[in-house]
C-alpha positions as MATLAB code, in Angstrom:
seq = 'XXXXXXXXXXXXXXXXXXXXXXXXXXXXXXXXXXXXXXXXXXXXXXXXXXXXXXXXXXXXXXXXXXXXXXXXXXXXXXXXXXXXXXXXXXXXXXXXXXXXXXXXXXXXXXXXXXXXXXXXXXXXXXXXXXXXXXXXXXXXXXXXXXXXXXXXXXXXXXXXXXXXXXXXXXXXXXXXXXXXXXXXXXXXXXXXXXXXXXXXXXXXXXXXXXXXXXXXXXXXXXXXXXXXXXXXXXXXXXXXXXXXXXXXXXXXXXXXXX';
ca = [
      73.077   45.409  122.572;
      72.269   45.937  118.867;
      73.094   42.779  115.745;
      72.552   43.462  112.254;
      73.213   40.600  109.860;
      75.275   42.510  106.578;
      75.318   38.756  104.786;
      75.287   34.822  105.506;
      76.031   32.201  103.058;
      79.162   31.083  101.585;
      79.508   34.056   99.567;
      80.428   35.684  102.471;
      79.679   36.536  106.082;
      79.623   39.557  108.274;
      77.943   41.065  111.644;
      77.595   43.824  113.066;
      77.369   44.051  116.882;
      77.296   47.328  118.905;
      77.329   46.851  122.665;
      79.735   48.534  125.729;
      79.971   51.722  124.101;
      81.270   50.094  120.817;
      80.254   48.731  117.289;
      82.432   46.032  115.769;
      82.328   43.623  112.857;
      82.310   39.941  113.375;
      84.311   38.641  110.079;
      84.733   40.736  106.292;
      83.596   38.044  104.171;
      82.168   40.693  101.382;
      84.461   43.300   99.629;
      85.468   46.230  101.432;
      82.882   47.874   98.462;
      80.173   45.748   99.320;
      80.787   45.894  103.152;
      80.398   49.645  103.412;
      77.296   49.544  101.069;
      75.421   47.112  103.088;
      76.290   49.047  106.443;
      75.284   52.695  104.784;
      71.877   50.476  103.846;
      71.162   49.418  107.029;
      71.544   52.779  108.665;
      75.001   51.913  110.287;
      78.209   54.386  110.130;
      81.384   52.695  108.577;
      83.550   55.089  110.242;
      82.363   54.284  113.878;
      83.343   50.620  113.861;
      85.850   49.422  116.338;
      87.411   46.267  115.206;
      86.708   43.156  113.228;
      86.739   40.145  115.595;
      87.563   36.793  112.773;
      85.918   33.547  113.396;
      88.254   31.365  110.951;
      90.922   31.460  108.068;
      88.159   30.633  105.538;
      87.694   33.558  102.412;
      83.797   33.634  103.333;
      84.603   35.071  106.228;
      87.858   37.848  105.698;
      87.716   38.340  101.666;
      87.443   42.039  102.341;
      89.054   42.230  105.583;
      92.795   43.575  104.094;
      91.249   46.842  101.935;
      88.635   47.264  104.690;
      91.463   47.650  107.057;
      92.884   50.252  105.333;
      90.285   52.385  104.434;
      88.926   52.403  107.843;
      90.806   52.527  111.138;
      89.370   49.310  113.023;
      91.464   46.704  114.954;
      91.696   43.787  113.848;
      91.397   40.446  116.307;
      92.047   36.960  115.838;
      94.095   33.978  117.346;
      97.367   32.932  115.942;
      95.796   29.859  113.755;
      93.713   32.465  111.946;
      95.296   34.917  111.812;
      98.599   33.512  110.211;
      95.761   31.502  107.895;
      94.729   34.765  107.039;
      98.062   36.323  105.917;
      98.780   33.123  103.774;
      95.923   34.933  100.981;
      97.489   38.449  101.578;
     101.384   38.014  101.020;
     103.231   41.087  101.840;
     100.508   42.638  103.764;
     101.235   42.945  107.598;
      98.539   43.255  109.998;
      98.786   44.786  112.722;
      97.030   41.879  114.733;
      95.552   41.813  118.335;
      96.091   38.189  119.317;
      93.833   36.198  121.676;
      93.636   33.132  123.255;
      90.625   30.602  122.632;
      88.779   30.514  125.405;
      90.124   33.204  127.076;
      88.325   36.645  127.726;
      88.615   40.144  126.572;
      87.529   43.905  126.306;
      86.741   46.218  124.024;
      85.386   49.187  125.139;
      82.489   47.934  127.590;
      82.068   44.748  125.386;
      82.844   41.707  127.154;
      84.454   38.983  124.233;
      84.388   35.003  124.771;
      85.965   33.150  122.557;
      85.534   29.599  122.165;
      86.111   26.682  120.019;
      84.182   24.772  117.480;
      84.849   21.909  115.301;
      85.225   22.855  111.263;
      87.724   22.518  109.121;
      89.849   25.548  109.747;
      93.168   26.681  111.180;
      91.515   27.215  115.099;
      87.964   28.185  114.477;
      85.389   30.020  117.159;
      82.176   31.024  117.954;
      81.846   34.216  120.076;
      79.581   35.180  122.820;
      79.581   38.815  123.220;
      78.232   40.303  126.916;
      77.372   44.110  127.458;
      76.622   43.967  131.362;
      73.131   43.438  130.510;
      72.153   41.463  127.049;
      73.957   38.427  126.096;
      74.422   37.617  121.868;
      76.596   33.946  120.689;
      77.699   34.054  117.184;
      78.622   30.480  115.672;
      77.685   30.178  112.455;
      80.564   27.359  111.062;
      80.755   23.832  113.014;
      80.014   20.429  111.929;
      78.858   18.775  115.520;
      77.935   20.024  118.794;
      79.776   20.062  121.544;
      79.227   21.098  125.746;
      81.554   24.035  125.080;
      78.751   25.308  122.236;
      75.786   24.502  124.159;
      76.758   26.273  127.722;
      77.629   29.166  125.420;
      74.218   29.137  123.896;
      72.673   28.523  126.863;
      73.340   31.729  128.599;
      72.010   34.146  125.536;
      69.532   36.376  124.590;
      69.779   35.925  121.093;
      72.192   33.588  119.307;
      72.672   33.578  115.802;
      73.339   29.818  114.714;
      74.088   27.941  111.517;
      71.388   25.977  110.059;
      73.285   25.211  106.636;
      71.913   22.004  104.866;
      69.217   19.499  104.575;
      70.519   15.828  104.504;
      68.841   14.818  101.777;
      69.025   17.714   99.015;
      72.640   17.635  100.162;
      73.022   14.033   99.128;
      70.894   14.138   95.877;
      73.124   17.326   94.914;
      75.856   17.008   92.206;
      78.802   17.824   94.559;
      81.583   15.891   94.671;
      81.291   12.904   97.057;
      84.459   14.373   98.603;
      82.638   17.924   98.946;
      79.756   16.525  100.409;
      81.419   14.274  103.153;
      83.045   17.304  104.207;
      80.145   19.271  104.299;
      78.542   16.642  106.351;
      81.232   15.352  108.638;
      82.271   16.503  112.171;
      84.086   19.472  111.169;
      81.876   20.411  108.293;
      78.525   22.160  108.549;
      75.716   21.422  110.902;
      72.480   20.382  108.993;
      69.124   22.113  109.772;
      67.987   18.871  112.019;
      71.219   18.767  113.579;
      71.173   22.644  114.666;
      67.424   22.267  115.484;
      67.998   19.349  118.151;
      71.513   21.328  119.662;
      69.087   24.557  119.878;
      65.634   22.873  121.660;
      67.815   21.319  124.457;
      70.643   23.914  124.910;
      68.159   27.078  124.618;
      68.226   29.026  127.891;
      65.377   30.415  129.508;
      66.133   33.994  128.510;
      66.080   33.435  124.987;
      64.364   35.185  122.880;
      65.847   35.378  119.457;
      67.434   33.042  117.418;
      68.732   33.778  113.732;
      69.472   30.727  111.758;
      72.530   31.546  109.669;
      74.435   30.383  106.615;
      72.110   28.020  104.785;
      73.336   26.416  101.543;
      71.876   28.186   98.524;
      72.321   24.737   96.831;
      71.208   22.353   99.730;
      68.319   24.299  101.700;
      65.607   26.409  101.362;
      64.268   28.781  103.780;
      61.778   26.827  104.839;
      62.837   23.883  105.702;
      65.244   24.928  107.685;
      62.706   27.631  109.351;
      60.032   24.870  109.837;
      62.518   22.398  110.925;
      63.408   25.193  113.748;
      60.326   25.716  114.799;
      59.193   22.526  114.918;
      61.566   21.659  117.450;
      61.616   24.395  119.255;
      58.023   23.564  119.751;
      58.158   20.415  120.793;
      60.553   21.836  123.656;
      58.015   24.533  124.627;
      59.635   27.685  123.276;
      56.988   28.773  121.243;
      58.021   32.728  122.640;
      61.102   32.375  120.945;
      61.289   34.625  117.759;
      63.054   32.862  114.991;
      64.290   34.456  111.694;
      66.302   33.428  108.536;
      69.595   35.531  107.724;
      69.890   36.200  104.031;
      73.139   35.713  101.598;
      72.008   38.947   99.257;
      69.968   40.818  101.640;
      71.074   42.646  105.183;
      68.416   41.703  108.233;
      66.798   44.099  110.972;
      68.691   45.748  113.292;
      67.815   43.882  116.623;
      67.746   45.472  119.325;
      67.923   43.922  122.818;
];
């Protein structure tokens, strides 16, 4: 299997994942401009993606999705609370959606898809954990608490790519909006770098090997805090062989092979 992170943040979010025989993009959050650019940079061919799989109704995360869609011939997969979420920013536009169920599997090509459910603030938000046959990759990069649904998922990967989005206190010294920042850090908000960094020590499998700590708050975080925070637990659970990496809003990461 093969991730490449195009951007994390809320600015926008997109993944690219190639495993089964196909490449796909989890989420459009950049334009369809922007999108392409960032895939030509990392070495990756626009015109071989599959599908874009959508985590949530939020713009971060589909903002380029509808001119993507057009200019290149992917399908396009969500369930019905996203997907009719979606269509709410694009009136007039119809999609010509593939529907599934949370929590229920499906194919494309050789890629094996698992939905599941998280808690944020969205019409039915998931995570995804993607399986090849051999290598194993979660995606959830938007939920404000853990849950045993999350953890079993992360337990069985490879390489997860997990939010790590604030630190508690920069996000309460900010000058958000009280209302912002209880949303932020409430149980369908956004889970804070200590938060993410107890889930991951406990729930990490023993095959794990990479973990990419996604959308951090260009506000409310810095890199390394919510690196050292990481690692620090990690740590202290004995996982010093895991490799762990920050994903960028501006900049597209390695292509990870695995």
């Amino acid at each position: 299997m093969e991730v490449c992170v195009l951007a994390s943040g809320s600015s926008g979010n997109s993944i690219y994942v190639a495993g089964g025989g196909v490449a796909l993009l989890v989420d459009a959050g950049l334009s369809a401009r922007e999108l392409t650019a960032r895939l030509n940079q990392a070495g990756l061919d626009p015109t071989g993606l599959r599908a874009v799989l959508c985590t949530h109704d939020h713009s971060d995360h589909f903002k380029g999705l509808e001119v993507f869609s057009r200019r290149y011939p992917v399908r396009l997969f969500a369930n019905e609370g996203t997907a009719a979420g979606i269509e709410q920013s694009f009136p007039g536009r119809a999609f010509d959606w593939e529907i599934f169920e949370t929590a229920s599997c499906f194919y494309i090509g050789g890629l094996r898809v698992e939905p599941f459910t998280v808690s944020h603030d969205a019409s039915d938000p998931v995570g995804f954990l993607f399986d090849d046959g051999i290598s194993r990759l979660c995606v959830v990069t938007d939920l404000g608490q853990e849950s045993a649904v999350v953890c079993d998922k992360l337990e069985r990967c490879q390489c997860v790519i997990l939010e790590s989005n604030h630190d508690p206190d920069m996000l309460m010294a900010s000058d958000r909006a009280w209302s912002l920042k209880s949303r932020i850090a409430g149980r369908s908000g956004h889970l804070s770098n200590s938060a993410a960094a107890e889930m991951m020590s406990r729930a990490a499998g023993h095959e794990l090997h990479t973990l990419l700590l996604a959308h951090l708050s260009e506000q409310c975080n810095t890199r390394a805090l919510a690196l050292n925070t990481m690692r620090t637990a990690m740590s202290q659970a004995g996982r010093t062989d895991v490799r762990i990496e920050v994903l960028s809003q501006n900049e597209v990461s390695s292509r990870f092979i695995f």
